[in-house]
C-alpha positions as CSV (number, residue, x, y, z in Angstrom):
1,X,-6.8,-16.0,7.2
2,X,-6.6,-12.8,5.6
3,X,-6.2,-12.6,1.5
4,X,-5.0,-9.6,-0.6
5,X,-6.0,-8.6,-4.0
6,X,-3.7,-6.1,-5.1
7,X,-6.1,-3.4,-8.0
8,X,-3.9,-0.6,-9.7
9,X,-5.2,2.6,-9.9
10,X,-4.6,5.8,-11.4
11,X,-1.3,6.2,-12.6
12,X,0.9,4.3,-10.1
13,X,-1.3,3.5,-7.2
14,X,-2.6,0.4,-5.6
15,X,-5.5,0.3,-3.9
16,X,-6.4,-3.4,-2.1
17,X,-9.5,-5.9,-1.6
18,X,-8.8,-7.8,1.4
19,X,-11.0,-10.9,1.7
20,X,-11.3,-13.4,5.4
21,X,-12.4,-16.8,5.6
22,X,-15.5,-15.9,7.6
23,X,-16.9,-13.4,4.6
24,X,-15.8,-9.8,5.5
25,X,-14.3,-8.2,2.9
26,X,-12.7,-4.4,2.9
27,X,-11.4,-2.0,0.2
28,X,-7.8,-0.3,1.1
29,X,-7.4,3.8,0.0
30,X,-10.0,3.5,-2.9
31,X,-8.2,6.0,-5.4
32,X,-10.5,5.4,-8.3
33,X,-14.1,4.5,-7.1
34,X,-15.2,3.6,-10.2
35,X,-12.3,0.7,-10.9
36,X,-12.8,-0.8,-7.4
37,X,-16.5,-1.1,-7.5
38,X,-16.0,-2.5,-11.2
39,X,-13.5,-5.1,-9.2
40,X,-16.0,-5.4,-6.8
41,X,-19.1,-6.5,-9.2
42,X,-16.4,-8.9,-10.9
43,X,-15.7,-10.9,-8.1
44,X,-19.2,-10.4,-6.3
45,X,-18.0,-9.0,-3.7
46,X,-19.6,-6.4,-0.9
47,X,-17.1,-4.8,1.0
48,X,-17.9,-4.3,4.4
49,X,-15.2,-1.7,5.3
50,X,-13.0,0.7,3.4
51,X,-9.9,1.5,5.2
52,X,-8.0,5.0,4.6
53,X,-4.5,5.2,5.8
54,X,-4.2,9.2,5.1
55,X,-6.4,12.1,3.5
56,X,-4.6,12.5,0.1
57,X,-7.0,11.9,-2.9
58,X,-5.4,9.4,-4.9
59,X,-6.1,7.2,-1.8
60,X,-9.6,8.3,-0.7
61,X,-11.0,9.9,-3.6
62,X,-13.3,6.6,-4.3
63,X,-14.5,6.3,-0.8
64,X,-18.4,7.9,-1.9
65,X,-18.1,5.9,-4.8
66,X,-17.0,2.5,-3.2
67,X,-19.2,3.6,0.0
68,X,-22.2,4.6,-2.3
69,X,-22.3,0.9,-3.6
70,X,-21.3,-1.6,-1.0
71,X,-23.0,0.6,2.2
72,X,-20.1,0.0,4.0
73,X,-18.8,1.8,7.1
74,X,-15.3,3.9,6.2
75,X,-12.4,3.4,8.9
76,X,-9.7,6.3,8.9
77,X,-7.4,8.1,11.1
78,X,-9.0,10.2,13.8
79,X,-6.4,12.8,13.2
80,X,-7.8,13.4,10.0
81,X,-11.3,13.1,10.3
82,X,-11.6,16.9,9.2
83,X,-9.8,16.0,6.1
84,X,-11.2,12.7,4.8
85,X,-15.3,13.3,5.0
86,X,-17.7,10.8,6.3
87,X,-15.5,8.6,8.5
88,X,-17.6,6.4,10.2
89,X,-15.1,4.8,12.5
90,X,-11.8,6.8,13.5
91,X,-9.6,4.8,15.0
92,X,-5.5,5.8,17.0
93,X,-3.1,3.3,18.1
94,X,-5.3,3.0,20.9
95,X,-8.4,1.5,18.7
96,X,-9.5,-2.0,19.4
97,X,-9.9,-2.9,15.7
98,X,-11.0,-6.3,14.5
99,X,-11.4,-7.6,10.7
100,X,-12.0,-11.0,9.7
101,X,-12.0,-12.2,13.4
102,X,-8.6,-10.9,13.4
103,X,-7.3,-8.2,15.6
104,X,-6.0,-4.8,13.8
105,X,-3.4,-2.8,15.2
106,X,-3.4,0.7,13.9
107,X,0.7,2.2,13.7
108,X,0.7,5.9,13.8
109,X,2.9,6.7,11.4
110,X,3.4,10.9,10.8
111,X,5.8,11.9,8.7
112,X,4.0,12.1,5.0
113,X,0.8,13.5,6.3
114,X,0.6,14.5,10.1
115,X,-2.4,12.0,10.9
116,X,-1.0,9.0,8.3
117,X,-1.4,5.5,9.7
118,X,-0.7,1.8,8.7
119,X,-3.0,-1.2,9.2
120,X,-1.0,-4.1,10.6
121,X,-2.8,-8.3,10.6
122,X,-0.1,-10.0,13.2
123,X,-2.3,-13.2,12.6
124,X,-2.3,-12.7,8.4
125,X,1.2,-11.3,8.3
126,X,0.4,-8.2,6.4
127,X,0.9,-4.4,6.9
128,X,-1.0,-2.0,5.1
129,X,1.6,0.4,4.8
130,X,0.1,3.3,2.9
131,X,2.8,6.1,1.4
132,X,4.8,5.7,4.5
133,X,6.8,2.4,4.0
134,X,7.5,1.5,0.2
135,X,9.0,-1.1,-1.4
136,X,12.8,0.1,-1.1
137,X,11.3,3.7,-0.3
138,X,9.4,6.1,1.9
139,X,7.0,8.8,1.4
140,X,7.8,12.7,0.9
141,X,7.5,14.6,4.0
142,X,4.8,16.6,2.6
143,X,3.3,17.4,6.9
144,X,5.9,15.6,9.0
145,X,9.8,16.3,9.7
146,X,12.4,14.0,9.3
147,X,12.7,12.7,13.1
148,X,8.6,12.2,12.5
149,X,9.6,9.7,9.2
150,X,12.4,8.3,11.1
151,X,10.3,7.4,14.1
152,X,7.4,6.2,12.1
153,X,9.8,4.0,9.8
154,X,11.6,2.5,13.2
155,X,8.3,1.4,14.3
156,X,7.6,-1.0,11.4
157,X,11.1,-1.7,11.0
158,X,11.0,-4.1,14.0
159,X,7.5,-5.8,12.7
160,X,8.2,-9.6,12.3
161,X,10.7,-9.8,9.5
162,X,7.8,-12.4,7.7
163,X,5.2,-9.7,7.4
164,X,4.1,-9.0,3.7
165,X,4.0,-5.0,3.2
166,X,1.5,-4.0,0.8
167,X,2.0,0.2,-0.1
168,X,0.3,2.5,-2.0
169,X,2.3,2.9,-5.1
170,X,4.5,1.4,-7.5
171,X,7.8,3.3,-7.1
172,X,10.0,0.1,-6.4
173,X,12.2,0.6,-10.0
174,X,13.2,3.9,-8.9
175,X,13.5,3.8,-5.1
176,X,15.4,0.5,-5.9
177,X,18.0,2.6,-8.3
178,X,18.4,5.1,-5.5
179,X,19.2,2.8,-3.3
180,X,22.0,1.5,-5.4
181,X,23.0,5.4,-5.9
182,X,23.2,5.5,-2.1
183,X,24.9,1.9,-1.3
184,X,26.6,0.8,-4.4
185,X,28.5,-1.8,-2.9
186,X,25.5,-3.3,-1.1
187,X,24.9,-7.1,-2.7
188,X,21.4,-7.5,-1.4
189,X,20.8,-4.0,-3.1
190,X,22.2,-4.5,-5.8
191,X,21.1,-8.4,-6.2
192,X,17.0,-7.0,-5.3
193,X,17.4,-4.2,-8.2
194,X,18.2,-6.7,-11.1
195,X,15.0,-8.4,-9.9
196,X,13.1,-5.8,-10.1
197,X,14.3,-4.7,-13.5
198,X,13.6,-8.4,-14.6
199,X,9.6,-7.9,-12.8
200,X,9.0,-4.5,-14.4
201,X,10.2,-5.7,-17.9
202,X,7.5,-8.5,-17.4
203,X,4.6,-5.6,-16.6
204,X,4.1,-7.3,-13.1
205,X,4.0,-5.6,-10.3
206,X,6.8,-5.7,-7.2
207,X,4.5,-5.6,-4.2
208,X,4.4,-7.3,-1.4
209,X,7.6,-7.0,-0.2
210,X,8.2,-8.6,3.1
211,X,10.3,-6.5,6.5
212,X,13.2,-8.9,6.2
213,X,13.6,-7.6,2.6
214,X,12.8,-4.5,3.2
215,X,15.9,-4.2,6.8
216,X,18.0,-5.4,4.2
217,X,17.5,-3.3,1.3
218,X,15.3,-0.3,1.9
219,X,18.5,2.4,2.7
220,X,15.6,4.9,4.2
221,X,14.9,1.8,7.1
222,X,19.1,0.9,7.5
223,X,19.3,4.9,8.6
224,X,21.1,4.8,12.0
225,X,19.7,8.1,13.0
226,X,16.8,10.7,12.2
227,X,19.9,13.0,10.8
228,X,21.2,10.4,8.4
229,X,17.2,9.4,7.2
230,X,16.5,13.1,6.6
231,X,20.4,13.4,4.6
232,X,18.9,10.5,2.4
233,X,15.7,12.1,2.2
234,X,16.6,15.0,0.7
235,X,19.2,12.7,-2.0
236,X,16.2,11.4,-3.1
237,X,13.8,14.3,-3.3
238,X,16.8,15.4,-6.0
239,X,17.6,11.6,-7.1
């Protein structure tokens, strides 16, 4: 099995360290080089891999650094290969991708970035999830329309409802308060934000979340249509 070690970075980013019984180890969107080779030396680890999920710089900005130190091949989207320099291994939903001994299955995901992707481990149970899915959130459609989010979201909506979703930031306090905005009357929503309240108080962070939590309260993944995801959108790009 597969294990995650969640690092903060930056000013609300998490970058991961994913670890396998057989030895392989892999850094996730390496935002801060520095802080996950620092990580790295702490726990004696080499990664083997670096995975990007999209071409924005808080999330690949420490591949040369991470790369430089470990020698490790870099795995991104073959989209944006162009964007994100020195990819090694480009991989689309085609890819036959393998970590750990596991098989990898690469989502395409558009919507945030044109070329974004997630990382799913069916055996492990996790998604790598990038700025696409968040903990009670999505990303800003900074490439992609609406129906692109909607249609990426729907896709790891139906993952199995045990699968841990790691993302790329910590935005769960305030996508959780907009969700509450948007569904007062929701219990799970509103039950999930005192929780989260009680977590941030404590400093700790709120990821994983889990797709069952996620169907239940994330009001971006309970849209019925692309129209009502991109009404919601634009609530919360005002929120």
């Amino acid at each position: 099995m597969i294990s995650v070690t969640l690092v903060p970075v930056l000013e609300d980013n998490y970058s991961y360290i994913l670890t396998a019984d057989n030895g392989q180890c892999a850094v996730i969107d390496p935002g801060d080089g520095e802080e996950l080779v620092r990580v790295l030396k702490q726990k004696s680890l080499i990664a083997d891999y670096i995975f990007n999920t999209h071409h924005h710089s808080d999330h690949v900005a420490g591949n040369h650094a991470v790369k430089s130190y470990c020698k490790c091949k870099l795995i991104g989207p073959e989209s944006e290969m162009k964007r994100i320099a020195s990819i090694d291994i480009p991989v689309n939903a085609q890819s036959a991708l393998t970590f750990g001994g596991e098989d990898v299955q690469v989502i395409e995901t558009p919507g945030h970035t044109s070329g974004h992707i997630c990382f799913y481990f069916p055996d492990s149970k996790i998604l790598l999830s990038g700025d696409t899915l968040f903990a009670m959130g999505c990303g800003r459609l900074f490439e992609g329309s609406a129906e692109d989010m909607y249609t990426s979201l729907q896709k790891l909506k139906f993952l199995p409802g045990d699968t841990r979703v790691y993302c790329g930031h910590e935005y769960t306090l305030a996508n959780a308060q907009f969700c509450h905005h948007a569904a007062p009357d929701n219990q799970d929503i509103t039950n999930r934000l005192k929780e989260i309240k009680k977590i941030r108080d404590n400093g700790a962070p709120t990821i994983p979340s889990t797709i069952e939590e996620e169907t239940k309260t994330n009001v971006f993944l309970m849209a019925k249509s692309a129209e009502e995801f991109a009404s919601l959108r634009t609530q919360k790009d005002n929120f």
